[in-house]
C-alpha positions, 0 to 999 in steps of 0.5 A, spaced: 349 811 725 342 808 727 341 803 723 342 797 726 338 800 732 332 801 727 333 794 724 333 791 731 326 788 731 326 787 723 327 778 726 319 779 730 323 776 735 320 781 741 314 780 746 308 778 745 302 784 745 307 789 749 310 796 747 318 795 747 322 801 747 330 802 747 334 809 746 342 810 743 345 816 741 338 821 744 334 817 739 328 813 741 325 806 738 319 804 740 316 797 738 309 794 737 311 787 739 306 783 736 309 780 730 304 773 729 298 778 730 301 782 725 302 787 731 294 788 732 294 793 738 290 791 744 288 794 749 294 794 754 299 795 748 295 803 747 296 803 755 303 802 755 304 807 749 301 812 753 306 810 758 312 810 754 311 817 751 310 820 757 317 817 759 320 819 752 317 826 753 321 826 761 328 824 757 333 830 757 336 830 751 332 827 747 332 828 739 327 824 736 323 818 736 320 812 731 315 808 732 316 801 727 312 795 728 315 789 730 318 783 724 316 786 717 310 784 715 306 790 718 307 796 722 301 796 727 295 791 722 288 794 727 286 794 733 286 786 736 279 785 734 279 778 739 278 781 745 272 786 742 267 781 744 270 782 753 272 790 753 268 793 747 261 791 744 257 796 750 257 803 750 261 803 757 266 799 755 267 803 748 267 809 752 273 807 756 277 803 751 276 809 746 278 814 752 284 810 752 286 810 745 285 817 745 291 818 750 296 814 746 294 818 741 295 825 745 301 823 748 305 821 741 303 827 738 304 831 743 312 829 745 315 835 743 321 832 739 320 829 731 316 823 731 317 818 725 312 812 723 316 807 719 311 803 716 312 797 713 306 792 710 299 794 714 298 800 718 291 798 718 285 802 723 288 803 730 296 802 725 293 808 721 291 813 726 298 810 730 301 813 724 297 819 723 300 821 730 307 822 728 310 828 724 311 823 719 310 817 716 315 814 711 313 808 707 316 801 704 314 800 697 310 794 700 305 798 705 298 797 705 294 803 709 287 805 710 281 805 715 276 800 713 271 801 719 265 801 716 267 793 714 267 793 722 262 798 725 266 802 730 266 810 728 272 813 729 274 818 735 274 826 734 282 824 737 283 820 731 279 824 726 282 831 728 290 828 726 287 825 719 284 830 717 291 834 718 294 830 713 288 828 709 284 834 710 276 833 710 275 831 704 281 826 703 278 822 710 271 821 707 274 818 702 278 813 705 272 812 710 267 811 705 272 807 701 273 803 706 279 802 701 287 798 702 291 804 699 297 801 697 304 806 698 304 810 692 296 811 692 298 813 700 303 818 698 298 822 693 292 822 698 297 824 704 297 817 708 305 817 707 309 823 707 315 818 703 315 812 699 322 808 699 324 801 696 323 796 703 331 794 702 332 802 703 327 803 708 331 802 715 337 806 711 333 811 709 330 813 716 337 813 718 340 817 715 334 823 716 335 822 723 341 824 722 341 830 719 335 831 725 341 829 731 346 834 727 341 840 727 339 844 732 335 842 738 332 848 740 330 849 733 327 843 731 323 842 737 321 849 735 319 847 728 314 842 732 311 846 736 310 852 732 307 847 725 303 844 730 300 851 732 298 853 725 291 851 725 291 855 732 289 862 731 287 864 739 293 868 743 294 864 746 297 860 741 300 867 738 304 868 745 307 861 745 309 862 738 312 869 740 315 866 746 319 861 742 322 865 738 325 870 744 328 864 747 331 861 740 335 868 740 337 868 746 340 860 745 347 859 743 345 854 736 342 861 733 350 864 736 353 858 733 349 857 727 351 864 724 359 864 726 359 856 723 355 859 716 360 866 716 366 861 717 364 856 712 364 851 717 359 845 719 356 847 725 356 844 732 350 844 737 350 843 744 342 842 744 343 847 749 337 852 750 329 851 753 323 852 749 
């Protein structure tokens, strides 16, 4: 169902340093285009993604979202070293540039529908921690992942190190970090870089099908899935009250009610995305 949509950009043929997005079938496709520049991210790109999530997580209806790199030599390869010299090199201008990354990366992982890297080539520094913002990142054979920021002498955020540390785990990100290291799709997916590896003809494909069975699913349940998972670090009430919360309003919703009757009746459900969470 989504495949040509997931391979739209695989040409590179998109606009320079811009963030391009489209939806078909309730399902979002965002693009970082910049295929000569292997999709390094500049400042106005990480503004325009926080734009771009806040309008995605405006939409009704919306089921998921993948972010994917523009042609197919990189997902995202760092940040846009060239105009460091202009908007970063003081602490002024650090501060502002890293707020700025900080809201992009809030605002992927705080849309409360899955979110999907799909990462083919470099996912490098800034594609990194793009990455590490999505509930997963499923990898071609030929990525190439890693956060190499002592070679350039930038630390990271607590924003960036927060959502590594959730795949990595303290340990894994100082690894990475003091590696310095380029972990090809393999070694990625032992470490927790990537959540799977396929074979870069099967990648779009893949993707597709998994998004799917996401559109065939429950609404209410996999946005709950989500925000629930997401919470399980959380140990305050507040979080425990969203939780119970959550559940009240899924027992109440018809996909519980149709979810049941197709099971006792040995049929294939059918949810109308209806119910709030």
């Amino acid at each position: 169902m989504y495949k040509e949509l997931l391979a739209r950009a695989d040409s590179g043929d998109e606009g320079l340093g811009t963030i391009e997005f489209q939806i078909e079938a309730d399902v979002a496709v965002v693009v970082l285009s910049d295929a000569p520049a292997r999709n390094a991210l500049s400042l106005t790109m990480w503004t325009r993604i926080t734009e771009v999530f806040q309008k995605l997580s405006a939409t009704p209806g919306l089921r998921a979202a993948v972010i994917r790199g523009s042609g197919t030599a990189a997902f995202a390869a760092g940040a846009n070293i060239a105009e460091f010299p202009e908007i970063r090199l003081t602490a002024s201008d650090a501060t502002s540039y890293n707020d700025q990354l900080a809201r992009a990366l809030r605002a992927v992982a705080s849309i409360e529908v899955p979110t999907i890297a799909m990462i083919r080539g470099f996912a490098v520094g800034g594609g990194c921690e793009l990455s590490a913002a999505c509930d997963l990142r499923i990898g071609s054979d030929t990525s190439q992942i890693g956060v190499p920021i002592g070679q350039l002498g930038v630390i990271l955020g607590l924003t960036e190190t927060r959502l590594l540390t959730r795949h990595l785990g303290v340990n894994g990100l100082k690894h990475v970090l003091f590696s310095g290291r380029l972990f090809d799709a393999n070694e990625a997916l032992k470490i927790g870089l990537l959540d799977e590896v396929v074979p870069d003809a099967d990648l779009v494909a893949h993707v597709s099908l998994l998004l799917e069975t996401i559109k065939n699913s429950s609404a209410v349940t996999m946005r709950a899935a989500k925000i629930i998972t997401d919470f399980a670090g959380a140990l305050d009430d507040a979080a425990a009250d969203r939780v119970q919360q959550l559940h009240v309003q899924a027992y109440d919703g018809e996909d519980l009610r149709e979810g049941v009757a197709a099971f006792l009746n040995k049929r294939r459900p059918v949810f109308s995305g209806g119910g709030s969470i």
